[in-house]
ROTORDREN-97059 format. One record per residue: residue number from 1; residue in one letter; chain; x, y, z of N, C-alpha, C in turn. Coordinates in nm, 4 decimals. Last residue first. Example, Ala and Ser with C-alpha at 12.3 -4.5 7.8 and 13.67 -1.06 7.14 Angstrom:
# residues 2
- 2,s,A,1.2850,-0.2250,0.7080,1.3670,-0.1060,0.7140,1.2900,0.0030,0.7870
- 1,a,A,1.3190,-0.5690,0.7800,1.2300,-0.4500,0.7800,1.3200,-0.3300,0.7800
END
This chain:
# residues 124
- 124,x,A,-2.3069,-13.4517,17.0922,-2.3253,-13.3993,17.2215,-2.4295,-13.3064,17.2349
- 123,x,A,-2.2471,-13.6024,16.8522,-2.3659,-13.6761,16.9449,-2.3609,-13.5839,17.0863
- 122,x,A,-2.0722,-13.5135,16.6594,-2.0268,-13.6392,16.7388,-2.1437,-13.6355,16.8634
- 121,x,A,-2.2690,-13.3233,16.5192,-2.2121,-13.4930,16.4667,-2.1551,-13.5635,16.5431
- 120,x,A,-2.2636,-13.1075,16.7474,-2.3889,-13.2418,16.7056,-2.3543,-13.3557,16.6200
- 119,x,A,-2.0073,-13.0411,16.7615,-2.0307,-13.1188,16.8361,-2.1923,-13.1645,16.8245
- 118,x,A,-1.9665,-12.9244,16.4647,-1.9076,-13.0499,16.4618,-1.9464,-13.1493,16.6126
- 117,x,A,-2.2080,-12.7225,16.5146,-2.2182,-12.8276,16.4148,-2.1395,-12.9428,16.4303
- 116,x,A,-2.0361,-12.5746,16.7303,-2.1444,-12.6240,16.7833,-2.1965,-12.7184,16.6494
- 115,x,A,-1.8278,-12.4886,16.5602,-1.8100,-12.5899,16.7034,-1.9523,-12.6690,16.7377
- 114,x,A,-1.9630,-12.3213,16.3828,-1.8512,-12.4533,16.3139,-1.8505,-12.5756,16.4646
- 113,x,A,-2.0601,-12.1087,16.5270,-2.1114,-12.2240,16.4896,-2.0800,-12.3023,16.4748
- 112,x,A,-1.8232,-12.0646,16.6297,-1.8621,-12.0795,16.7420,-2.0140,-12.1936,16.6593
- 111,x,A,-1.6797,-11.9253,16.3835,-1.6031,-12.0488,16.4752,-1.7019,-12.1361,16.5576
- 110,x,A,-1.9064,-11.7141,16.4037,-1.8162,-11.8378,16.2851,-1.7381,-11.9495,16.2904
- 109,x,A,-1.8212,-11.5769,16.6238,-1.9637,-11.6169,16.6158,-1.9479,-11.7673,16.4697
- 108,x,A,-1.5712,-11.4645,16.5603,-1.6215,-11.5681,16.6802,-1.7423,-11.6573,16.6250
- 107,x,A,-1.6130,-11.3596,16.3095,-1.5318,-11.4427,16.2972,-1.5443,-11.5430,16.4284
- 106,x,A,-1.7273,-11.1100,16.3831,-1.8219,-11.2436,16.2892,-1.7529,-11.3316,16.2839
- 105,x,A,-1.5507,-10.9849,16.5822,-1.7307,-11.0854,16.6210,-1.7725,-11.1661,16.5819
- 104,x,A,-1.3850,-10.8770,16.4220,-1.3945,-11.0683,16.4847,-1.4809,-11.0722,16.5233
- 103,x,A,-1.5292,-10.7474,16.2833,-1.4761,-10.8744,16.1880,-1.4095,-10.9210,16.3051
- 102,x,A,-1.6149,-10.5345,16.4561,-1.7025,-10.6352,16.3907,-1.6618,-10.7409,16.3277
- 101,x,A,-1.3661,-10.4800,16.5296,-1.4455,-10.5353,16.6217,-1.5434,-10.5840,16.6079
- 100,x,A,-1.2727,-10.3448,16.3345,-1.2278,-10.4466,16.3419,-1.2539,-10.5356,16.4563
- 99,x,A,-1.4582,-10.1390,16.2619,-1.4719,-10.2491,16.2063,-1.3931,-10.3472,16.2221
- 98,x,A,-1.3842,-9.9751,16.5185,-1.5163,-10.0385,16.5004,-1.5121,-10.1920,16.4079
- 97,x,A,-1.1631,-9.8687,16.3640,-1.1393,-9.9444,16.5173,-1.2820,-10.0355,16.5391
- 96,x,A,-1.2749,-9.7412,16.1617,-1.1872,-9.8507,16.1451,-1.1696,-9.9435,16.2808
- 95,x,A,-1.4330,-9.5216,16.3137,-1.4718,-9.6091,16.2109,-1.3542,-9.7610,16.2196
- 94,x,A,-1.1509,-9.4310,16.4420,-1.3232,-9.4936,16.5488,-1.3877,-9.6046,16.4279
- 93,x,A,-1.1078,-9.2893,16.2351,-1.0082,-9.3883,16.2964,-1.1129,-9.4955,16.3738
- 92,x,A,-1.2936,-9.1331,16.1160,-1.2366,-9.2482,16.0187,-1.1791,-9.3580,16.1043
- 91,x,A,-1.2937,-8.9677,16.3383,-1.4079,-9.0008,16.3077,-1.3923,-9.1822,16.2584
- 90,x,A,-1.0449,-8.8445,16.2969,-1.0506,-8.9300,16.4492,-1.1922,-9.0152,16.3510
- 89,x,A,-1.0252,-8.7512,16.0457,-0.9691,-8.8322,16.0593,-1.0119,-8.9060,16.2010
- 88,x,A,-1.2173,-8.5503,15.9727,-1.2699,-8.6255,15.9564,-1.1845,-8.7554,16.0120
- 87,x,A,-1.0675,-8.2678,15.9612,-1.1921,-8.2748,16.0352,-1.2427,-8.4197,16.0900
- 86,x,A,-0.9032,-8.3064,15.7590,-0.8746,-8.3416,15.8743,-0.9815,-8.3900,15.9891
- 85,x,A,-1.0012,-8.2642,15.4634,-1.0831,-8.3415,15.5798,-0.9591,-8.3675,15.7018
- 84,x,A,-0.8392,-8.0760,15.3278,-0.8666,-8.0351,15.4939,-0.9615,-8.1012,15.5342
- 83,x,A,-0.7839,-8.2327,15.1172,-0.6838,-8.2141,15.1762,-0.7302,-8.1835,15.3297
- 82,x,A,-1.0341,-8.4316,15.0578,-0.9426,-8.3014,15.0315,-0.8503,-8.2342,15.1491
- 81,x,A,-1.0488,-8.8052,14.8959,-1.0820,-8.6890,15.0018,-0.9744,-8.5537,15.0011
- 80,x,A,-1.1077,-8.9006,14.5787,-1.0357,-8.8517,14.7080,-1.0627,-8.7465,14.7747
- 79,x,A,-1.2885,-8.8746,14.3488,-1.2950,-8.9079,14.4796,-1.2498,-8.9603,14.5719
- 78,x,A,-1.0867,-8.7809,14.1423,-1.0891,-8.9113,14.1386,-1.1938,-9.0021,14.2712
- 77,x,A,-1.1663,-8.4921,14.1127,-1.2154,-8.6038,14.0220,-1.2274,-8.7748,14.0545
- 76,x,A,-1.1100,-8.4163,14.4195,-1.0934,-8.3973,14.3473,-1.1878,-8.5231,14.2718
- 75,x,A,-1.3834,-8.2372,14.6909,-1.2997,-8.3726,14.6737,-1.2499,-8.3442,14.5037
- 74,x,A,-1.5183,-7.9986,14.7435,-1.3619,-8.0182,14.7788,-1.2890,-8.1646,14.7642
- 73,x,A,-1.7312,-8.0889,14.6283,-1.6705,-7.9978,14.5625,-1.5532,-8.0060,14.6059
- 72,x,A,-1.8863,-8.2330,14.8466,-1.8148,-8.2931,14.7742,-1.7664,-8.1800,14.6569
- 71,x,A,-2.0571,-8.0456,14.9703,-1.9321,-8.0455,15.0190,-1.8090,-8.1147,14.9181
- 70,x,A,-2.2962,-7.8058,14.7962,-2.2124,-7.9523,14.7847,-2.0794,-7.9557,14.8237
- 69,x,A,-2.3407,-7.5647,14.8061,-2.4026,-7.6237,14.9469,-2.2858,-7.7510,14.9575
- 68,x,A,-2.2254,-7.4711,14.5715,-2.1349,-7.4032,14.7070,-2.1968,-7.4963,14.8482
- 67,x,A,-2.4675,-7.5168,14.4157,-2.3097,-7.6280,14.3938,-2.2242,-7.5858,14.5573
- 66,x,A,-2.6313,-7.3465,14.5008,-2.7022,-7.4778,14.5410,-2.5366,-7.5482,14.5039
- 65,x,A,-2.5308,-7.0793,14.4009,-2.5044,-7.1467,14.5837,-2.5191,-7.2967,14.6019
- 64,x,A,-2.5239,-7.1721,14.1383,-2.4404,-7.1140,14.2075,-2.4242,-7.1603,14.3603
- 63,x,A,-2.8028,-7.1689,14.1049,-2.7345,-7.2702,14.1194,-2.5819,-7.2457,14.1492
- 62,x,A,-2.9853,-6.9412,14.3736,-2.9356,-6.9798,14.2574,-2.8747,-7.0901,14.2231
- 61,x,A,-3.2467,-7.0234,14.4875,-3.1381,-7.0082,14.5406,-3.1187,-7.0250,14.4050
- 60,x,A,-3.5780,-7.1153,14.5163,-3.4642,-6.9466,14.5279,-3.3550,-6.9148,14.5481
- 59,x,A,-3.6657,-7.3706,14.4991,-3.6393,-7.3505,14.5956,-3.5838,-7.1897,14.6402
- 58,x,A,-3.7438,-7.3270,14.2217,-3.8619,-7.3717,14.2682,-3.8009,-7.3040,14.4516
- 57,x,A,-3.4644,-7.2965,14.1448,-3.5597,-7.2033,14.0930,-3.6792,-7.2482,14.1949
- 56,x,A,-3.3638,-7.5260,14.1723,-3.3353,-7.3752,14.1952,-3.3794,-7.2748,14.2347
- 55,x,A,-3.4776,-7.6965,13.9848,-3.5135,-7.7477,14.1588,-3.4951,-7.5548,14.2008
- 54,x,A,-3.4725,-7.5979,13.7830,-3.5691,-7.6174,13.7782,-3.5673,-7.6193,13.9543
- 53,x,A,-3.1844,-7.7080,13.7708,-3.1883,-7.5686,13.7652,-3.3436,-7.5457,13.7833
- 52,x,A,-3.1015,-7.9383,13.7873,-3.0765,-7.8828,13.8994,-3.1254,-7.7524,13.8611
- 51,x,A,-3.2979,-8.2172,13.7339,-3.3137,-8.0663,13.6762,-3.2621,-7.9740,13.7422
- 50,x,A,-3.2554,-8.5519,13.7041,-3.2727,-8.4051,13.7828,-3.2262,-8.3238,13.7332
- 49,x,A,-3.2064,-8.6927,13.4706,-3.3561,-8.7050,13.5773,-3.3778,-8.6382,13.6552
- 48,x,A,-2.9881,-8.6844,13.3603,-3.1072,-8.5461,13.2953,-3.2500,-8.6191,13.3803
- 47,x,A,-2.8586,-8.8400,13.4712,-2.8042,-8.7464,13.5615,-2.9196,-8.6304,13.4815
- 46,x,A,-2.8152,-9.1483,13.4392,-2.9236,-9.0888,13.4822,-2.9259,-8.9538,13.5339
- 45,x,A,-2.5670,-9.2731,13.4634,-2.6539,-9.2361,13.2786,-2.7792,-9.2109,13.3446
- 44,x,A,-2.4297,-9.3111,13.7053,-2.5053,-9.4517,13.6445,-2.5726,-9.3737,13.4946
- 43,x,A,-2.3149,-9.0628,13.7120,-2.2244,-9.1641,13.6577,-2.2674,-9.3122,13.6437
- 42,x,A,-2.5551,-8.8828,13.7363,-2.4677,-8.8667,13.6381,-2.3483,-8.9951,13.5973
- 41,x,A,-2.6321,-9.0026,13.9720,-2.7392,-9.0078,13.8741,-2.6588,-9.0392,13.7084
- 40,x,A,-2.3990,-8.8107,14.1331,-2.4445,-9.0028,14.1206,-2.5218,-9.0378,13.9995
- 39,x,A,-2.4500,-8.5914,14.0693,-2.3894,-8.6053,14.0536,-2.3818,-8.8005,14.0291
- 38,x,A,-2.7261,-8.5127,14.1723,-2.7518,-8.5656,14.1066,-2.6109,-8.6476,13.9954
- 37,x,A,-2.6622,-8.5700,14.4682,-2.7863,-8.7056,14.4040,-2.7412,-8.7017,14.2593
- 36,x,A,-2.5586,-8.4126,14.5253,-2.4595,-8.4944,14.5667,-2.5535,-8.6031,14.4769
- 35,x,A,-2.7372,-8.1949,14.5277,-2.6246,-8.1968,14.4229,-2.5987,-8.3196,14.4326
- 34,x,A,-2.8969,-8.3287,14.7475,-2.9601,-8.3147,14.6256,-2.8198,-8.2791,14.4653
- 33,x,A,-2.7376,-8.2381,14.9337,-2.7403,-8.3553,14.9137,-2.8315,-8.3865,14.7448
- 32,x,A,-2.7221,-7.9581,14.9244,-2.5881,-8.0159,14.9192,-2.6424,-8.1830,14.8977
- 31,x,A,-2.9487,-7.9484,15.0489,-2.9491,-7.8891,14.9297,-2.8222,-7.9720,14.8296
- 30,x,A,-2.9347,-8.0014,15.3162,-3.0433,-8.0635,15.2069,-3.0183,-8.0820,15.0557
- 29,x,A,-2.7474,-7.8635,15.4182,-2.6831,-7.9636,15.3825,-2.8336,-8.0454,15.2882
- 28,x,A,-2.8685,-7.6155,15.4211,-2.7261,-7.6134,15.3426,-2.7411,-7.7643,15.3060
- 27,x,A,-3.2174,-7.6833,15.4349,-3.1326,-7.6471,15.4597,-2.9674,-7.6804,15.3379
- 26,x,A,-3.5475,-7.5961,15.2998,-3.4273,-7.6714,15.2824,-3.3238,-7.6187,15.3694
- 25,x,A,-3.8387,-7.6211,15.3453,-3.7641,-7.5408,15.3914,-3.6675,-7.6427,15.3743
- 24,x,A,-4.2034,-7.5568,15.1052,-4.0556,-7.6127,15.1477,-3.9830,-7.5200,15.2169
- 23,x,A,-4.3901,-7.4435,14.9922,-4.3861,-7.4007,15.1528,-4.2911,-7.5147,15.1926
- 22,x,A,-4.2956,-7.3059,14.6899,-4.3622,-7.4166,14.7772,-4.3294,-7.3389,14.9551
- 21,x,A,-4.2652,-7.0435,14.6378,-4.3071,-7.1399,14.5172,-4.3905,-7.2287,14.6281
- 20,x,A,-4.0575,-6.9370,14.7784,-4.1660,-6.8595,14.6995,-4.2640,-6.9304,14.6891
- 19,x,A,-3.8223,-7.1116,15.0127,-3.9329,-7.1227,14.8757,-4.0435,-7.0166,14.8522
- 18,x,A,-3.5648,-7.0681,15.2117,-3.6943,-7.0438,15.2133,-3.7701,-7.0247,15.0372
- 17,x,A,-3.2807,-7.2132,15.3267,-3.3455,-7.1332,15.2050,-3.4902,-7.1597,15.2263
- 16,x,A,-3.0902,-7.0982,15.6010,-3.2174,-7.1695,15.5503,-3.2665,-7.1455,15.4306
- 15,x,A,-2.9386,-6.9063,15.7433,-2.8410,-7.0566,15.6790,-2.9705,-7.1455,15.5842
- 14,x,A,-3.1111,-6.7640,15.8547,-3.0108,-6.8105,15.9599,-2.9231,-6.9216,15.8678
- 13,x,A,-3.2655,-6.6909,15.7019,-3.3018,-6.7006,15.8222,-3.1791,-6.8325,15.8712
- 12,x,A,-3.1857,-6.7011,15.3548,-3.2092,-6.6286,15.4566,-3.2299,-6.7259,15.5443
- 11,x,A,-2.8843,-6.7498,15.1286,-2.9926,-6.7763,15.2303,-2.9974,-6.6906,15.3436
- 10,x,A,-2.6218,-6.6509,15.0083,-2.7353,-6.6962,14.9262,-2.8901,-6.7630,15.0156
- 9,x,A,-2.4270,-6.4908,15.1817,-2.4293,-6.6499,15.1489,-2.5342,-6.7662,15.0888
- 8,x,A,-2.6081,-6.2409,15.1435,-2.4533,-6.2864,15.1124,-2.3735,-6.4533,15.0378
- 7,x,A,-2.8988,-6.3112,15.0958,-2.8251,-6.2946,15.1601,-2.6863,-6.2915,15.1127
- 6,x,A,-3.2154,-6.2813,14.8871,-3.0989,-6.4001,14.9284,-2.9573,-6.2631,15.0093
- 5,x,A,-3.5533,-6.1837,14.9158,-3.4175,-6.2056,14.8746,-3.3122,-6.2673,14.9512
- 4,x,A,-3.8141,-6.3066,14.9598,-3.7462,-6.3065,14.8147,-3.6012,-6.2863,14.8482
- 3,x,A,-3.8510,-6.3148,15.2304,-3.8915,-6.1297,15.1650,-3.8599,-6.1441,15.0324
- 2,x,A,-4.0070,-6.6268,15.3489,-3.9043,-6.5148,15.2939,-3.9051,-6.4361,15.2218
- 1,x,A,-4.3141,-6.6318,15.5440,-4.2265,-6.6823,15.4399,-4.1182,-6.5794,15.4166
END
């Protein structure tokens, strides 16, 4: 298990937070998702169902790092994306190119019933 202490970037063994407490192993983006939970929680009126400071603590990281895991920090209030998702644009584009290969699929396949219903009413 880990010697207790935290690193520069608030984890040991390579990017990993290692637990005292439990024989949990979280990573950056584990951790980062658990902010990301409870932030959600927070805008349905459920956000005192997680204890980010309790989790913290259980896991050894301060809350400090555990917000630094959450990528969504670089998005502003309104959730817009930040300026240097560049990262993300081919990704987005593929995305979009995708979905417009699913909306005519469904749109064949939609036609293709409509055809095959109007040719059982006329008896074929």
């Amino acid at each position: 298990m880990g010697s207790g202490t935290e690193s520069d970037n608030g984890f040991e063994n390579g990017g990993v937070a290692v637990t005292e407490k439990r024989d949990a192993v979280l990573t950056r983006e584990e951790i980062g998702s658990i902010i990301r939970c409870k932030k959600i929680l927070q805008k349905i009126g459920h956000g005192s169902d997680l204890n980010i400071k309790v989790i913290c603590e259980d896991i050894g990281v301060s809350r400090k790092t555990a917000y630094n895991c959450d990528g969504s920090a670089e998005e502003d209030k309104q959730g817009s994306p930040a300026p240097n998702s560049e990262k993300f644009k081919g990704e987005i584009e593929l995305l979009k190119e995708r979905l417009k290969r699913v909306e005519l699929e469904n749109e064949g396949l939609r036609l293709s019933k409509m055809l095959v219903e109007d040719l059982k009413k006329k008896g074929f």
